[in-house]
C-alpha positions in Angstrom: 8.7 -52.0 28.7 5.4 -51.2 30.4 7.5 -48.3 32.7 8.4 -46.9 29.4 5.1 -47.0 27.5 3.9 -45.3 30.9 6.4 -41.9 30.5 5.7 -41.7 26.8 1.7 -41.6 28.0 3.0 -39.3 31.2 4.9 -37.0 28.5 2.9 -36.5 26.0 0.2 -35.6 28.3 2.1 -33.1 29.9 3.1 -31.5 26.3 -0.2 -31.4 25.2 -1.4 -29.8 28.0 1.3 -27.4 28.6 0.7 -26.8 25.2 -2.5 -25.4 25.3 -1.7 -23.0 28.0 1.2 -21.5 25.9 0.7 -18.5 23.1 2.8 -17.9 20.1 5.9 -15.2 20.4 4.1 -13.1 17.3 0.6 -12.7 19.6 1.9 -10.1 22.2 2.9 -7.6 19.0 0.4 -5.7 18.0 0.3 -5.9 14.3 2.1 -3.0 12.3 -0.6 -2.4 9.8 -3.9 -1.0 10.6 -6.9 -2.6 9.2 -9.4 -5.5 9.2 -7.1 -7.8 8.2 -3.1 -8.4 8.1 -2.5 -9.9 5.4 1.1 -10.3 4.2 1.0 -11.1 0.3 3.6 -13.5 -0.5 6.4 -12.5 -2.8 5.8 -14.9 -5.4 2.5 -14.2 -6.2 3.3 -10.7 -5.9 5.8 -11.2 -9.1 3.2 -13.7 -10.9 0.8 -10.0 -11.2 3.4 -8.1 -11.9 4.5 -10.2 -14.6 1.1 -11.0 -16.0 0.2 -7.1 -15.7 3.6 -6.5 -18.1 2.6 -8.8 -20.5 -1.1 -7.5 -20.7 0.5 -3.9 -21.1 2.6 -5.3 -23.9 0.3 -6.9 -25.7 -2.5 -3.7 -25.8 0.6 -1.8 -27.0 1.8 -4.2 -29.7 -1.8 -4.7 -30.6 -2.5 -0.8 -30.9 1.1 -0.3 -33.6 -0.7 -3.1 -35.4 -4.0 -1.0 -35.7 -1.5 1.7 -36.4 0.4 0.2 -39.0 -3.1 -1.2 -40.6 -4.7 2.0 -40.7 -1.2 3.1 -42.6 -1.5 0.7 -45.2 -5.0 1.4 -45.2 -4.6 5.0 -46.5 -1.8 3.6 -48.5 -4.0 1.5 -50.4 -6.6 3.7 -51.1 -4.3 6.3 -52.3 -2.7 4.0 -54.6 -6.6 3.0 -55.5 -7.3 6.8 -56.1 -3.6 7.4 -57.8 -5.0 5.9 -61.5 -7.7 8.7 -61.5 -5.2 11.6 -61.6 -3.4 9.8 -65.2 -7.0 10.1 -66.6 -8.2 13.1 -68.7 -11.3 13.2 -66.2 -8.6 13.0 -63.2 -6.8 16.5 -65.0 -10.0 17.9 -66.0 -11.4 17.7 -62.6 -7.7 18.9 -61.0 -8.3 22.2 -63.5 -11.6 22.8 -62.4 -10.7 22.8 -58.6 -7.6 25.0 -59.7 -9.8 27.4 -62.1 -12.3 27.6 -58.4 -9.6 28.2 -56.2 -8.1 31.5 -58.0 -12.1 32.7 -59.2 -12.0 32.6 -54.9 -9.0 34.0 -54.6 -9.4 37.0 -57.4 -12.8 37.7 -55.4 -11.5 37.9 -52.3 -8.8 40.6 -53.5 -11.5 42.4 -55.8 -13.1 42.6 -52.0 -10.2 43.6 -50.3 -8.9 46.5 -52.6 -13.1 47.7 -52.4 -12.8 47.8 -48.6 -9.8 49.7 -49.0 -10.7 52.4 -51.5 -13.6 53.0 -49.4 -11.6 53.3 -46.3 -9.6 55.8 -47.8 -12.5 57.8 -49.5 -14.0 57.7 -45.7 -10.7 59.1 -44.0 -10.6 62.0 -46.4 -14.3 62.5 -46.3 -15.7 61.8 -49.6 -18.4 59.7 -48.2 
């Protein structure tokens, strides 16, 4: 028993020392990318980003066609808010008056027009 407690002793002396006198296959190849570190990233964590970085992206775009379907009913609302005002007499009265403006703008503009005309033709004959 004491010879074979003695090789076990003999053996793993010689392994550890052997050991430390031997390099790993990878050390010889010079590393294929260039840089202060190589750094492999592992696969699953590479997923674990990507995922997470979908589901951020998804969630700023389901939270911006919320925003866009609250402004929507927004406007909706305050159309429907504003819609009462236009079965009032004030609401037609005021709706006359912005029509009444708008051809007083629009006769003015033409009374302008046919003035700039006239006196471009009195000019081209000479009538100044």
């Amino acid at each position: 028993m004491k010879t074979l407690t003695g090789k076990i002793v003999v053996g793993a002396a010689l392994a550890i020392s052997l050991g430390a006198f031997t390099m790993p296959a990878g050390a010889s190849v010079p590393p294929l990318v260039r840089g202060d570190t190589v750094i492999k990233p592992v696969a699953g964590i590479q997923i674990a980003q990507v995922a997470r970085h979908i589901n951020e992206k998804t969630d700023e775009v389901r939270d911006g066609t919320e925003g866009a379907v609250n402004a929507v009913d927004a406007a909706h609302r305050r159309h429907e808010a504003n819609e009462y005002r236009h079965h009032t007499v004030e609401g037609k009265v005021d709706s006359k008056v912005r029509e009444m403006k708008s051809e007083v703008r629009g006769a003015g503009n033409a009374i302008e027009r046919a003035h700039e005309r006239h006196e471009a033709v009195e000019h081209s004959e000479g009538r100044d």
